[in-house]
N, C-alpha and C positions, 0 to 999 in steps of 0.2 A: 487646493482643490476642494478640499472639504469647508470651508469658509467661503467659497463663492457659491455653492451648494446651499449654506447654510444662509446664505445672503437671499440666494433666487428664492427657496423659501420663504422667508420674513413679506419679501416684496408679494410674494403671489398670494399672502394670507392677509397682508394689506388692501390687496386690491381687492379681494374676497369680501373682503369688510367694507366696501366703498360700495359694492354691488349689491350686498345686503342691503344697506343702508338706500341706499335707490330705488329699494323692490320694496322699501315699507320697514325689512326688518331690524329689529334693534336688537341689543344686547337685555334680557329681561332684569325688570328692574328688580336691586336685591328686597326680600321678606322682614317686612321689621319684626323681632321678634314678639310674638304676646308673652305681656306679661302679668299673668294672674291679681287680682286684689284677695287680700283676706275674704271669707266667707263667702267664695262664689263656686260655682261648682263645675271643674272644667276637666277634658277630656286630652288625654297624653296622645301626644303623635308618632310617639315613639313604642310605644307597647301597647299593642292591640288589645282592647276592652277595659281598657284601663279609665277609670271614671271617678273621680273623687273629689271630695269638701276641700277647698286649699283653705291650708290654713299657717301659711308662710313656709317655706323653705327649710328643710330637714325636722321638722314638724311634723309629730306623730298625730295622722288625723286616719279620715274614715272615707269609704266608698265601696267600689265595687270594680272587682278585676272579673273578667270575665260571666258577667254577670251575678258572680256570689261574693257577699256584703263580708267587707273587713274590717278590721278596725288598726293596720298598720301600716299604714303610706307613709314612708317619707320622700318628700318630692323632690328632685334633685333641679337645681339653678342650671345645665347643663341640659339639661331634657328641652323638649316643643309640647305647649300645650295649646289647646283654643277653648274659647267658651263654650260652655252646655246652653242650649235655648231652655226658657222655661216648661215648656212642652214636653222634650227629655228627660229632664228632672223628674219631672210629674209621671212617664214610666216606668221610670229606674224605679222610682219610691213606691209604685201602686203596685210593681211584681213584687217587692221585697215584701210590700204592707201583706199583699194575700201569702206569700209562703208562711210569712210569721203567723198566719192564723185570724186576723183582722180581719172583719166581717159582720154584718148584719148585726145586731144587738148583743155581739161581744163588749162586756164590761171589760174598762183599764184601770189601771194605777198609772197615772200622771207622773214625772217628777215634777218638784216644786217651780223649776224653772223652766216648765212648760207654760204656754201661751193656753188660755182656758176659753171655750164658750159656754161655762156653765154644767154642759154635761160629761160622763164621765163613761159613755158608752158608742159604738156605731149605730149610724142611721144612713144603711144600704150604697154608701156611695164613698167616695173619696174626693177631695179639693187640696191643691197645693196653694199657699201662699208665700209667691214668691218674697217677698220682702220680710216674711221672716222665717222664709225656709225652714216649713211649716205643712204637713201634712193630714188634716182634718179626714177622720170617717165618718162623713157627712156630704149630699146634696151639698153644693154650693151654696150661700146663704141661711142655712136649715140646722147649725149649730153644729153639735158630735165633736168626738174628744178628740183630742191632737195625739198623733199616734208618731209623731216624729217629728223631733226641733233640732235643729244644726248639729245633727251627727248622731241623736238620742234616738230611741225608739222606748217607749210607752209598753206597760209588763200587762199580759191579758192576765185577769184576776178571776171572770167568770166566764160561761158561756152559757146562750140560750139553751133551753131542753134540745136533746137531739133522740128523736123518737125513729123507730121500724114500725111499721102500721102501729096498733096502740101499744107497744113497748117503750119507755124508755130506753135509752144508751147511755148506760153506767159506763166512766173510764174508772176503773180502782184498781187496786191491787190483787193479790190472789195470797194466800195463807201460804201456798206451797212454795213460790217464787220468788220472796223477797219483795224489792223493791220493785219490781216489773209490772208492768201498768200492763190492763186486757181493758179490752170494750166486755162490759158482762150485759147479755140479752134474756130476759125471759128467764134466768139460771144457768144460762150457757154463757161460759167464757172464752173469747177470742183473743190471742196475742197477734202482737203487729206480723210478726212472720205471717199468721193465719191472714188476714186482713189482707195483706199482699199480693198474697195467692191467689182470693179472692178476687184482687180486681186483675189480675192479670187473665184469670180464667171469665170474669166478666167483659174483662175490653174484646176477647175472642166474639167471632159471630156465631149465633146461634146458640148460643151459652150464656147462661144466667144461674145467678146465685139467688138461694132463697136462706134468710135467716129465720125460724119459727113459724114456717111456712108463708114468709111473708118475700116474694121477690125483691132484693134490693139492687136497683141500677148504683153504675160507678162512681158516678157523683156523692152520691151517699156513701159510698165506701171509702173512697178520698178524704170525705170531712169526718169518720172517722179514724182513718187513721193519721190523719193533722191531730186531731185529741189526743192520739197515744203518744204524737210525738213530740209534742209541745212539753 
C-alpha cells in the first residue's frame, strides 16, 4: 500500500512538472558562484555590512563591517561575495576619510608607497581613482594628497587655524591632567567630556552655547572635538 502511494506521488509531481513547463515555468537556473580577483573590493552575502579589499582567501586584509573600518578579515572560500561598483567604494572611503578628520587644508604624511600629485595637503573635496584604489582630497583634476591607497590611509600631521570669533583654538594639554588633550579658548580650557555636553545641549532647540562670549553653532563644536580626538 505504501509503495503505490508512494508511486501515485512521483507520477502526480511529474505531471506537475509537465504543467509547469507548459505554463512557461522552469526550474531556475543554478547561480554561478562569484569569484573575487585580488585587489577588488567586494561585498559578503553572507554577513550583513560586511565590505572589504580581497586580498585572497584566508588573508588578513582591511574593510569595513558594519560601517567601522577594520583591519582583520579573513575571507572564507565558503562564503557568497559580489562586487562593489566604483560609486560604493568612493562612499565607504569619503565617510571613513571625514571621520578620520580629512578635510579642507588639513596637511598629511604620505607613506612612501603612496601614489603623489605633488601636494601634500586637502583641497575641499574628495576623488577616488579606481584603478589604483586611491583616494585624493582634492576637486577632481585639482591635485591634493592621496589620503588612502589599497588598504592605507595617510597620517594628518597639521591642521588649518581653527578660530571662535577672533580666538584661536589651541588643542594641548593641561599641567594638571597628564596627557589629556583640552580645546584651550581665550585661557579657558575645555576637555572632550565638556565639548560633548556642549553639543548635545546645542543640537537641543532654542539652546545655544556661547564660548567668550562668542555663540558657537555645532558644526564648530564637532570640528572641535574631531581635534581632541584625533
Amino acid at each position: 500500500m505504501k509503495s503505490e502511494t508512494k508511486h501515485a506521488l512521483e507520477v502526480m509531481q511529474q505531471q506537475l512538472d509537465v504543467l509547469k513547463r507548459g505554463l512557461g515555468e522552469s526550474e531556475p537556473e543554478p547561480v554561478e558562484k562569484y569569484t573575487p580577483s585580488k585587489g577588488t573590493w567586494v561585498r559578503s552575502l553572507e554577513v550583513e555590512g560586511l565590505e572589504f579589499l580581497f586580498n585572497g582567501y584566508q588573508n588578513l586584509t582591511v574593510g569595513f563591517r558594519q560601517g567601522k573600518w577594520y583591519e582583520d578579515f579573513y575571507p572564507s572560500p565558503s562564503n557568497r561575495y559580489e562586487l562593489m561598483s566604483a560609486s560604493e567604494i568612493e562612499a565607504a572611503l569619503i565617510k571613513e576619510a571625514e571621520k578620520r578628520g580629512f578635510k579642507d587644508k588639513v596637511t598629511v604624511k604620505m607613506p612612501d608607497n603612496f601614489p603623489s600629485n605633488g601636494d601634500d595637503f586637502c583641497r575641499a573635496d574628495y576623488a577616488y581613482d579606481t584603478y589604483r584604489d586611491a583616494l585624493y582630497g582634492a576637486i577632481k583634476g585639482n591635485g591634493g594628497a592621496c589620503l588612502y591607497h589599497e588598504g592605507q590611509w595617510a597620517t594628518i600631521v597639521a591642521y588649518p587655524p581653527l578660530t571662535i570669533g577672533s580666538h584661536v583654538v589651541e588643542i594641548t594639554t593641561h599641567p594638571l591632567y597628564g596627557k589629556e588633550l583640552f580645546a584651550a579658548v581665550n585661557g579657558e580650557s575645555y576637555s572632550t567630556a565638556t565639548v560633548e555636553c556642549m553639543i548635545e545641549v546645542a543640537s537641543m532647540k532654542k539652546c545655544t552655547v556661547s564660548i567668550s562670549g562668542v555663540t558657537v553653532p555645532v558644526e564648530k563644536l564637532e570640528e572641535i572635538l574631531g581635534r581632541l580626538k584625533s
